[in-house]
NUVONU-306298 format. One line per 10 residues: their letters; for each residue x, y, z of C-alpha. Coordinates in steps of 0.25 Angstrom, whole numbers. Layout:
<recs>
a = X,Y,Z; ...
</recs>
This chain:
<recs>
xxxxxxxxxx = -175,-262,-217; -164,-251,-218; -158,-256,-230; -159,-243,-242; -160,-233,-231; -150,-224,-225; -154,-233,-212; -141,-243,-217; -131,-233,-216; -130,-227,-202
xxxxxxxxxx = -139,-237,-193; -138,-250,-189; -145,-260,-197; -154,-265,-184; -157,-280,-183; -168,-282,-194; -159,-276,-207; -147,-284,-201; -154,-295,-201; -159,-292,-216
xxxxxxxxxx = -144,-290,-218; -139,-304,-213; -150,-311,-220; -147,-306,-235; -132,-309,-231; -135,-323,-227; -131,-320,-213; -140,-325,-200; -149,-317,-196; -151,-316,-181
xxxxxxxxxx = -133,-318,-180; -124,-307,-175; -110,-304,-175; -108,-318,-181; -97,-322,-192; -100,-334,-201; -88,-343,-200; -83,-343,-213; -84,-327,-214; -73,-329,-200
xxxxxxxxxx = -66,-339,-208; -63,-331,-219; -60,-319,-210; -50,-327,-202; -44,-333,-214; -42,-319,-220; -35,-316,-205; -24,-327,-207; -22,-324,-221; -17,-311,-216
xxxxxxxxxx = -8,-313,-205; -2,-324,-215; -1,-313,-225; 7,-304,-214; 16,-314,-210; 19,-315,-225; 20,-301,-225; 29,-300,-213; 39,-310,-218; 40,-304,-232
xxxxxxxxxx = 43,-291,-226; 53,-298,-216; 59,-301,-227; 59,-289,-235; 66,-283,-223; 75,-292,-223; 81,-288,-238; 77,-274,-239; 79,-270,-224; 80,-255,-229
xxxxxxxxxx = 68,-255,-236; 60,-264,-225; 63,-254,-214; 57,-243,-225; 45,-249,-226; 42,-253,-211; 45,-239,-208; 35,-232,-218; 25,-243,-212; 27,-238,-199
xxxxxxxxxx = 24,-225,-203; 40,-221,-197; 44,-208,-204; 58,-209,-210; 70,-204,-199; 72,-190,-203; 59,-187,-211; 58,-173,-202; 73,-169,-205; 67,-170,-222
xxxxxxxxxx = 59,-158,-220; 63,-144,-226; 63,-133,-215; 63,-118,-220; 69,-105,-213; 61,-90,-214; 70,-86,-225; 66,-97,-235; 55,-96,-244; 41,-93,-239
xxxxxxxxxx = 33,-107,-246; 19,-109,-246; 17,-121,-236; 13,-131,-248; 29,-128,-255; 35,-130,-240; 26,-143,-241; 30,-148,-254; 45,-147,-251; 42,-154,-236
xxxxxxxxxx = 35,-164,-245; 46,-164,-255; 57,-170,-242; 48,-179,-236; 41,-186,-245; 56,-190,-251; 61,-193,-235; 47,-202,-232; 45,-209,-245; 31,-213,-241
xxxxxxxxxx = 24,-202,-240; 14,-201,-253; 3,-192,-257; -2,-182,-265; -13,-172,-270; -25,-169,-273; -22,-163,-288; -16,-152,-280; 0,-157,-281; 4,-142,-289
xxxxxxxxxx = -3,-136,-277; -1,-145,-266; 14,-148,-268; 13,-159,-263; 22,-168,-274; 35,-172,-269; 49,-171,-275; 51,-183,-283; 37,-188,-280; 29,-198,-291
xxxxxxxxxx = 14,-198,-293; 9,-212,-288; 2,-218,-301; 3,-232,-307; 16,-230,-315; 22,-224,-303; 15,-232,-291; 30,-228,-281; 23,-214,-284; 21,-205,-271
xxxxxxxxxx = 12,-194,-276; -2,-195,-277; -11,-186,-286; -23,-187,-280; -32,-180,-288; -43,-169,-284; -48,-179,-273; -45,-175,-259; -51,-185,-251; -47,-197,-260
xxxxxxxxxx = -35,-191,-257; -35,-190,-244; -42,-205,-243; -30,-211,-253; -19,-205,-240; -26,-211,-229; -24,-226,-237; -11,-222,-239; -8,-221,-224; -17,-231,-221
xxxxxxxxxx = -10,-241,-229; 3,-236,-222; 18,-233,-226; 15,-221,-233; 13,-207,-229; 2,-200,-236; 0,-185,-239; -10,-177,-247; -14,-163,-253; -23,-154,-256
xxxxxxxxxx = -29,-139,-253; -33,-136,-239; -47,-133,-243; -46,-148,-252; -44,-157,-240; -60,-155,-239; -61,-164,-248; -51,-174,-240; -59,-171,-227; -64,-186,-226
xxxxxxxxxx = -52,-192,-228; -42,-183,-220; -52,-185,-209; -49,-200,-212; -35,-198,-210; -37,-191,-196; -45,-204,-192; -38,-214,-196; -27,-206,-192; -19,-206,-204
xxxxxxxxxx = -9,-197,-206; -9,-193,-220; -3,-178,-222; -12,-169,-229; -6,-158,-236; -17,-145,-238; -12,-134,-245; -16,-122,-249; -21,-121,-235; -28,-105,-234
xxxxxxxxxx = -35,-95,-243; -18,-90,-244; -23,-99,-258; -28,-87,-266; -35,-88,-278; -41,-101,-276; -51,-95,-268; -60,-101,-257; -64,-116,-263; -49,-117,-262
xxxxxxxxxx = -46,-111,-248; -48,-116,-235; -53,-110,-223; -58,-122,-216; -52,-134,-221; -39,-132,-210; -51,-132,-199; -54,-145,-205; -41,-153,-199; -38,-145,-188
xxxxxxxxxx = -53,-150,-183; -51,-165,-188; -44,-174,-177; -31,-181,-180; -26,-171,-189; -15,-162,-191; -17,-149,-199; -3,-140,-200; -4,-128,-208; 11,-123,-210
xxxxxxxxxx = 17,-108,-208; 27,-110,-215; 36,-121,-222; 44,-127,-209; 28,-127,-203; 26,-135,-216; 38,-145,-213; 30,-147,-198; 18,-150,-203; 23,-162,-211
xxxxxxxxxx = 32,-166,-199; 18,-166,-191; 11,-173,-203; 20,-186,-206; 25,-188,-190; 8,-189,-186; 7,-202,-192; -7,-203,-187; -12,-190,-191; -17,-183,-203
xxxxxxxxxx = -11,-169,-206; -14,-157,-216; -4,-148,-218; -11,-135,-224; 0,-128,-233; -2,-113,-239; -2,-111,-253; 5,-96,-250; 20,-95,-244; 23,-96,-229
xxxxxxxxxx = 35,-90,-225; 46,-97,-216; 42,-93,-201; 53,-90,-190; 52,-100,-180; 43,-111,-189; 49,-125,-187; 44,-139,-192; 44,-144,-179; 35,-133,-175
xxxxxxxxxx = 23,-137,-181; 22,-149,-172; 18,-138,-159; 6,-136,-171; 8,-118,-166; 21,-113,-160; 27,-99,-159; 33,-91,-172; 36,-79,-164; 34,-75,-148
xxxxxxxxxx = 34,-59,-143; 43,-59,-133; 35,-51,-123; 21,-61,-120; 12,-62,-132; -1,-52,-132; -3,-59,-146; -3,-73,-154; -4,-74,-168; -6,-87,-175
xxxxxxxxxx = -8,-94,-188; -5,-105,-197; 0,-107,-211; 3,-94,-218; -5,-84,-208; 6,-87,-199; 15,-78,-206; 5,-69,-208; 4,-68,-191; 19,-65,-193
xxxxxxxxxx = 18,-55,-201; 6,-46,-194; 14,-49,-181; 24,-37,-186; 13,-28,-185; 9,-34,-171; 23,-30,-166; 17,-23,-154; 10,-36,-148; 19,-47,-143
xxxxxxxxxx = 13,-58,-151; 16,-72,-156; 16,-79,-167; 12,-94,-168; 10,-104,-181; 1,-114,-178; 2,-123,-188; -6,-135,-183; -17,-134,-173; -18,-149,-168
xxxxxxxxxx = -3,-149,-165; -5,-136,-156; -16,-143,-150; -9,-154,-145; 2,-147,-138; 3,-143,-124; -5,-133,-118; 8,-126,-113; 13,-124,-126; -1,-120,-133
xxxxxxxxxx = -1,-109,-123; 11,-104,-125; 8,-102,-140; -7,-96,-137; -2,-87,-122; -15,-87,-114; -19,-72,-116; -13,-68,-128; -23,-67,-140; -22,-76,-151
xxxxxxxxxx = -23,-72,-167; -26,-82,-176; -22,-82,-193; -24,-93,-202; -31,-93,-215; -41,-102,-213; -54,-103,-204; -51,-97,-191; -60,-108,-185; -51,-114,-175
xxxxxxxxxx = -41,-105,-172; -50,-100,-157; -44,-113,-153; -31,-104,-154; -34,-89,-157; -42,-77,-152; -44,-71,-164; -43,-79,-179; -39,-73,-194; -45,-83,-203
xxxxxxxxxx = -54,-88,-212; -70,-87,-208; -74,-88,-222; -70,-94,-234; -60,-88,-244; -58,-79,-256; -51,-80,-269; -38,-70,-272; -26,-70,-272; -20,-76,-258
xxxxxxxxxx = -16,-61,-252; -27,-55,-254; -37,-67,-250; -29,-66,-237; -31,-51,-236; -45,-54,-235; -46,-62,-225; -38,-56,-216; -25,-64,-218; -17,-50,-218
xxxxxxxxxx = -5,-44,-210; -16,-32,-205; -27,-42,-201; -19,-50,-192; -13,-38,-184; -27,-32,-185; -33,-43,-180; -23,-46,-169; -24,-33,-163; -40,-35,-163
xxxxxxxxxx = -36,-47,-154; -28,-41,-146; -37,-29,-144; -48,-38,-142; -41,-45,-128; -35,-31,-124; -47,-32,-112; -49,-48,-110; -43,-59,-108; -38,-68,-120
xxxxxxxxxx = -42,-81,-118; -35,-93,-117; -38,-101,-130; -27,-112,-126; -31,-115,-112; -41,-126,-114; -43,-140,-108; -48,-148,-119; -32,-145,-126; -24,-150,-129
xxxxxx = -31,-160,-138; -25,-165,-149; -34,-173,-160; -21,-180,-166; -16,-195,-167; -6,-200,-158
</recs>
């Protein structure tokens, strides 16, 4: 009755077209549930077949283990999904007075130490690798005449991309990243959404991350694609100040084995902050600087606005004021409501800056610098020059804040009972 209608996709059969179905199959009509003996004995047969094959299995690796125990005790612990002993002391860290790098070079050297330490992490991208810099020192394309190959060119295909990573960790023992530009992983959307459900933790790597690209203009630059993540559960999206914030997010990433993360890197330089460390990533927002008199003011950013708030902050030398990177919001999130309210006082106003949609941020922030529209093609200063991204914006803005609060309260954006809440695997 259904059959070469819409009807047979979303809708039970119902009795009479079930009953059609079994008859054509050979099956008896008016029998439910019911499984024919010899379809239960081939199903059973195909049962003991495989727990023979695994005790054949078991033995050879006893035996294995037995004459190459070093080798054995690798391969159980990339099983496991153990991360080498020391994999964390691997990664660079960098002081102020080194050189400013935009957050896609601070990746490619991370990249560069950890993928020589932990020789199971394999990926690629998505015909972007001059762009991403996402091929590692020493690193071999995986083709047919070099199958121990660990780099993948996936070719301009995003979610085929992003499909291939989650077999990779489904399959197990290896470690799977993948690249693209922030605005690309639209394309990816179905599979990354994949790796949150299944709750694989494949490492994502999204760079160009802001309209900071230039000239590319606004089919290449992002202004919603961050919101994407932040909003999807069981994901971690970092978006790093500064190279030592870089180093933290790939902490973050390959300890949350059960998690997918998107580390959104710049394409422009990020100098070295004061008071940035890996480890500091993991709070998801901590404190750059703190007035020493209490607050009337918090500025707070991620990425590369953040050293744009450190610079309007020397023309905001009047106010006691704070500074905060807040890298990842789903990290924040999840930590005590004692420490959330000591990085966002209750009473002091809060100003936003990151160059992206400033949906979100009244989770966090009284006011918002950000992107409500799409972007414009130029070059990256002066794209950032119209839309606000200035020294002069940022101290105009924040004293419309404060002006705007001088006679009412500010409210409490923290204080909430529904938080914490955190949407991540465990």
């Amino acid at each position: 009755m259904k059959q070469g209608t819409a009807g047979v996709h979303g809708a039970p059969l119902g009795h009479a077209d079930l009953a059609n179905v079994k008859r054509k199959a050979g099956f008896a009509e008016a029998e439910f549930f019911n499984i024919p003996k010899d379809v239960a004995e081939v199903f059973s047969a195909a049962g003991k077949r495989g727990d023979s094959g695994k005790a054949e299995w078991d033995a050879m690796l006893e035996r294995y283990s037995q004459a190459y125990p070093e080798l054995a005790s690798e391969f159980k612990r990339r099983q496991s999904g153990a991360l080498p002993e020391g994999w964390k002391d691997q990664l660079p860290r960098w002081t102020p007075d080194d050189k400013a790098l935009a957050t896609r070079q601070s990746s490619q050297q991370i990249l560069n130490k950890i993928c020589e330490f932990i020789p199971e992490m394999v990926g690629g991208s998505a015909d972007l690798t001059p762009s991403n810099l996402t091929k590692f020192r020493g690193a071999l394309d995986f083709q047919s005449s070099t199958p121990e190959g660990r780099y993948i060119r996936f070719g301009v295909r995003e979610h085929a991309m992003a499909a291939i990573c989650n077999g990779l960790y489904a399959y197990g023992g290896l470690l799977p990243f993948c690249a693209t530009f922030l605005n690309f992983t639209g394309y990816a959307l179905g599979a990354m959404r994949v790796s949150a459900l299944s709750e694989f933790g494949v490492v994502y790597i999204a760079t160009h991350d802001s309209i900071g690209l230039g000239e590319d203009g606004p089919t290449h630059q992002p202004v919603e694609a961050l919101l994407n993540f932040r909003a999807t559960p069981n994901t971690i999206t970092i978006r790093p100040a500064d190279s030592n914030e870089c180093s933290g997010a790939y902490m973050v990433a390959l300890e949350r084995r059960h998690t997918p993360s998107v580390i959104a890197c710049s394409r422009q330089g990020c100098a070295n902050l004061v008071g940035s460390t890996p480890e500091k990533v993991y709070l998801g927002a901590y404190s750059l600087f703190q007035s020493e008199s209490p607050p009337q003011l918090v500025l707070v950013g991620s990425g590369s606005e953040v050293q744009l708030l450190i610079e309007a902050a020397k023309s905001l030398s009047d106010i006691p004021h704070n500074i905060i990177s807040m890298p990842c919001w789903e990290l924040f999130d999840a930590q005590p409501q004692s420490y959330r309210m000591s990085i966002f006082p209750p009473g002091v106003p809060v100003l936003s800056c990151e160059a992206l949609t400033t949906e979100g941020w009244c989770k966090y922030a009284h006011y918002s610098i950000g992107m409500t529209t799409f972007g414009a093609s130029g070059p990256a200063k002066d794209v950032q020059k119209k839309f606000g991204f200035t020294v002069e914006n940022v101290v105009e803005k924040a004293r419309l804040l404060l002006s705007h609060y001088a006679d009412k309260p500010v409210p409490c954006l923290i204080d909430r009972p529904d938080l914490p809440v955190s949407s991540l695997a465990h």
